[in-house]
N, C-alpha and C positions, 0 to 999 in steps of 0.2 A: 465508458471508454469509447472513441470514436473508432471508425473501423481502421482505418487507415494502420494506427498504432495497433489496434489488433490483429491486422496480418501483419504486423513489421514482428511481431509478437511470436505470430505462428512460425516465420521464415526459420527465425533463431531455433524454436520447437521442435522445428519437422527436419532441419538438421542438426540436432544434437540426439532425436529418436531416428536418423537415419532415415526416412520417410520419403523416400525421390516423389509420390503422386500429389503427397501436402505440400512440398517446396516448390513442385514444378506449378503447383494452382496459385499457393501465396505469391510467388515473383510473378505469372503471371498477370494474378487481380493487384499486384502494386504497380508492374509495368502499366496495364491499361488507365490507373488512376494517375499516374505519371502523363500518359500521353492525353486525356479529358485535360488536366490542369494545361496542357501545352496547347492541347487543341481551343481551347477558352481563353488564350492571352493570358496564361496567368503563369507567375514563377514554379516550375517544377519541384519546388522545397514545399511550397504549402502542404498542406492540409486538401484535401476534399472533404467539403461536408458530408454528413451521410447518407443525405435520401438523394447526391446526386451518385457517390457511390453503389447504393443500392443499382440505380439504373445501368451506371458498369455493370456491374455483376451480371444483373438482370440479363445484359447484353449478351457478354460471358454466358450464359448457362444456354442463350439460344443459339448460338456460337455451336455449342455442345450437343445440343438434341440436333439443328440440323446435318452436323457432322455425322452423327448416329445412325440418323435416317440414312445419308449419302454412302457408309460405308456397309450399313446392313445392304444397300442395292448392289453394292459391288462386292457381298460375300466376305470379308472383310471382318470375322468376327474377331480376330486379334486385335484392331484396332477399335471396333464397338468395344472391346473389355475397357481399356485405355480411355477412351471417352466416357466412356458411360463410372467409372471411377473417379476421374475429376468433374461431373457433371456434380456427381455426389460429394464432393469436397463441398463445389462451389455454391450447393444450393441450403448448407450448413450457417451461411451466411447472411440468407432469405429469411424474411419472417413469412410463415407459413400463412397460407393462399387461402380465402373463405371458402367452405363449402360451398356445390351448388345451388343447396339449398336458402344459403343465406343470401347468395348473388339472385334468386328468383325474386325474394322478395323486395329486394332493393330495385330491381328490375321492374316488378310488376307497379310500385310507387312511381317509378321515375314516367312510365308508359303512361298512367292515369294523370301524373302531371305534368306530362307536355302531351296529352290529348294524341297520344297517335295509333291510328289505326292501321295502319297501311304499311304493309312487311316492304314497300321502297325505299322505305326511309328506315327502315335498321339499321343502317349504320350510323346514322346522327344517334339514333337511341343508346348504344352500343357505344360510341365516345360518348356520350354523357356519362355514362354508369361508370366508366374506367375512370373517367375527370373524378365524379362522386367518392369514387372505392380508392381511391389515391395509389397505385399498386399491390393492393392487399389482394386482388384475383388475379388470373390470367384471362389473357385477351379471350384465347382458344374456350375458354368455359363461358365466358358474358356472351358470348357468339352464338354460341350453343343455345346456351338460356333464352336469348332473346328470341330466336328462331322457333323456341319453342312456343313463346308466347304468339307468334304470328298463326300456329298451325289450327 
């Protein structure tokens, strides 16, 4: 089932179990899929495929954590609960992120075959490996990894 129809899915779910954090995330991730299809030229009835929905999401969940960060600075833990609850809805809808250990490895191949020595150029290394890993990591962990490889 694509995703689309699966939160059209959950919408109906999360109000008929009465759920305000599952319908407030579902209309959210359909609104945002609403607005990508508008923002794209494309008729707001389609479909979004779903590794471009993924990347909503994706959007979505950073959306979430920076929010987090911003309201943990301003003391704000009422509203960390509230986010950090729909962070968790939304990341329901992720396929789960490789280990670091897995991203080392891919990392320490990709290093050996593009020859590089030289911790200036980490971040070319660093988009190769994310190109590679197709969203299966986060940025924040290949970051990490590679920098380890430089030390």
């Amino acid at each position: 089932m694509s995703l689309n129809k699966e939160i059209r899915e959950e919408i109906q779910k999360a109000m008929l179990a009465k759920d305000p954090v599952r319908l407030t995330v579902a209309r959210a991730m359909s609104a945002a899929f609403t607005n990508e299809l508008v923002a794209t030229s494309r008729k707001p009835q389609q479909d979004l495929p779903d590794d471009e929905a993924r990347a909503v999401i994706k959007r979505l969940v950073k959306q979430r954590k920076d929010s987090i960060e911003m309201f943990k600075k301003g003391n704000r833990n009422d509203l960390v609960a509230e986010e950090q609850a729909e962070l968790n809805v939304l990341e329901t809808y992720l396929p789960k992120n490789l280990p670091k250990s897995e991203i080392k490895k891919v990392a320490e191949k990709k290093k050996a075959e593009m020859k590089m020595n030289d911790k200036a150029k980490a971040g070319i290394l660093v988009g190769a490996i994310m190109k590679e890993l197709k969203g299966q990591a986060d940025g924040a962990d290949v970051k990490e990894v590679v920098d380890g490889l430089f030390d």
